[in-house]
N, C-alpha and C positions, 0 to 999 in steps of 0.2 A: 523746603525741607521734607527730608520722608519720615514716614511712623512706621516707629518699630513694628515686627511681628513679636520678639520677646517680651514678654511681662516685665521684667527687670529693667529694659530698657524704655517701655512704655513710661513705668512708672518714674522711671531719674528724667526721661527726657521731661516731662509733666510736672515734674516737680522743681528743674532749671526754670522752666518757662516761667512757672507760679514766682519764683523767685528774682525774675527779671520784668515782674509786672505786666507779664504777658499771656497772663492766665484767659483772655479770652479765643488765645492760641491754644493754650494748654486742654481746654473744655474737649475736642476732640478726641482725644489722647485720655482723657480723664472717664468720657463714657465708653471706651473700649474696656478701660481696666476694669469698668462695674459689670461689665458682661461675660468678664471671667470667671469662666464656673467653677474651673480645678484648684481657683487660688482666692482663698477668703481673703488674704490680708489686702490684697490688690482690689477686691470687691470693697471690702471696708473702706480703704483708704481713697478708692475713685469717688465713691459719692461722698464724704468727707471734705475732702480737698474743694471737690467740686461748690459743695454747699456753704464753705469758709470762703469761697472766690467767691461765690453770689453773695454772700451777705456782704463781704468788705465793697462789693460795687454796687450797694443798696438794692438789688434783685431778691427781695426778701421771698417772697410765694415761692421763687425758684431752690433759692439756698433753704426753703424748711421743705422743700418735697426733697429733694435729695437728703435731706438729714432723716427725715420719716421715713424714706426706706428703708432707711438701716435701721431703726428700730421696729420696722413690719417686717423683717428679716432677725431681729434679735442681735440684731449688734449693738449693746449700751457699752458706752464709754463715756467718760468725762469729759472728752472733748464734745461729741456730740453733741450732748445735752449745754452743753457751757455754747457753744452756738448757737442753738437754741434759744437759750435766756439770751444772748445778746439779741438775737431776730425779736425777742419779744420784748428787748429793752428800748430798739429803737422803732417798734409800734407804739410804744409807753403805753402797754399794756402790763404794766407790772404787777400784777397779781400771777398771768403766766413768766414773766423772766425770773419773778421768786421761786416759783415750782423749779423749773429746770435749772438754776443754779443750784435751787438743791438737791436735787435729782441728782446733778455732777457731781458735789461735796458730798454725798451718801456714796460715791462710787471711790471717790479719790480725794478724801476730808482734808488734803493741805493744796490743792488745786488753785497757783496764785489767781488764775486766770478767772473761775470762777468765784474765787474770794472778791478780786476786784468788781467785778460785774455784780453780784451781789448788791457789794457796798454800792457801787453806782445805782442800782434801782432803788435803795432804800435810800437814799440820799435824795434821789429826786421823787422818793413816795413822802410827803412831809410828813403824816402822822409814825414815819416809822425810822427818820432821820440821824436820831441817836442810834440805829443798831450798825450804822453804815461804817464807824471808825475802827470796830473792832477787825471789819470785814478786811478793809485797807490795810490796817497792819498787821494780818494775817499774811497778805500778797506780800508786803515788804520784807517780811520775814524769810517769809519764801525764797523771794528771789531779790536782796538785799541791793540797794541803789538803783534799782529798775527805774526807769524816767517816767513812765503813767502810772507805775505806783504811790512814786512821790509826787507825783500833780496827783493824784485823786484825794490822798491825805491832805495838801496842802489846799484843795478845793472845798476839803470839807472845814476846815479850820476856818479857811475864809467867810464862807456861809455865815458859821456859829459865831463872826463877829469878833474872833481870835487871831488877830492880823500879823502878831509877830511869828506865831506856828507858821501860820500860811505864810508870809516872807520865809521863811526856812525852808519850808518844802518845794515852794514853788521856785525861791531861788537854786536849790540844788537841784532839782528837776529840769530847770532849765539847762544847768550846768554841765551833765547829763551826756 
C-alpha cells in the first residue's frame, strides 16, 4: 500500500487502519501527521491517535510520550489527559490516574470516558470506593446503555455485596 503525500488522506488512510486493528500499520502514517507543521489538527491528532494505539497494545512508556508531547506543545484536551489516567490506571498508580481524569473532567466536566475511568480507579483505590458510583452514572448518563458502562456500575454493586444491582447491570451489559 502507498502513503499518501496529502494530509487529509494521511490522516483517514490512519485512521481506517486504527479502525481495522491495524494500527501497528497505521504508526507510520500517524508519525508523518505529527511532523506537520502547517496543520495543528493533524499534529494533534497524530500523537493522539498514536498514544491511544500504545496504551490499548499495553506500550505504556510509548502511549505517555506521545501523549506528553502534546502537552510540551500545549495541546490539553480531555481526551489526552483521559489517556493519561487510563496509562496510570493500568500502572495502578492511582493517585496519578485521579490527577488526569481530573485534569480531563476540568477540561470537559460530562466526559463518559473519564467519568468511567475515574470511577475504575476509585473503585479499585479501597479507601476511596464509595466515590466510584457516582462517577459510573455519570458515564451512563452520558452515553445511555453503553456495555462498559454498565459492567462498571454492575461491578461496583457487586463488590459492595449488592448482587441483584449487579445481576441487572451486568446482565444488560452483557446484553449489550
Amino acid at each position: 500500500q502507498s502513503e499518501p503525500d496529502d494530509a487529509d488522506a494521511l490522516y483517514f488512510q490512519a485512521l481506517s487502519l486504527l479502525r481495522l486493528d491495524q494500527g501497528d500499520t497505521a504508526m507510520p502514517l500517524l508519525r508523518r501527521l505529527t511532523e506537520l507543521k502547517a496543520n495543528d489538527f493533524y499534529v494533534l491528532q497524530g500523537h493522539m491517535l498514536a498514544g491511544w494505539h500504545q496504551a490499548a497494545k499495553g506500550r505504556l512508556d510509548q502511549a505517555e510520550d506521545e501523549l506528553q508531547t502534546l502537552l510540551r506543545k500545549n495541546y490539553e484536551n480531555a481526551q489526552v489527559y483521559s489517556i493519561l489516567g487510563y496509562i496510570y490506571y493500568m500502572r495502578r498508580d492511582q493517585p496519578q490516574a485521579e490527577y488526569y481524569y481530573q485534569k480531563a473532567l476540568a477540561i470537559e466536566k460530562n466526559n463518559p470516558n473519564a467519568h468511567n475511568g475515574l470511577g475504575s480507579t476509585y473503585l479499585e483505590w479501597g479507601e476511596k470506593r464509595d466515590y466510584a458510583l457516582p462517577h459510573f452514572e455519570k458515564a451512563l448518563s452520558e452515553t445511555p446503555g453503553y456495555f462498559a458502562y454498565l459492567d462498571s456500575v454492575g461491578w461496583f454493586h457487586f463488590l459492595k455485596q449488592n448482587l441483584s444491582r449487579a445481576l441487572f447491570y451486568l446482565t444488560k451489559a452483557f446484553r449489550t
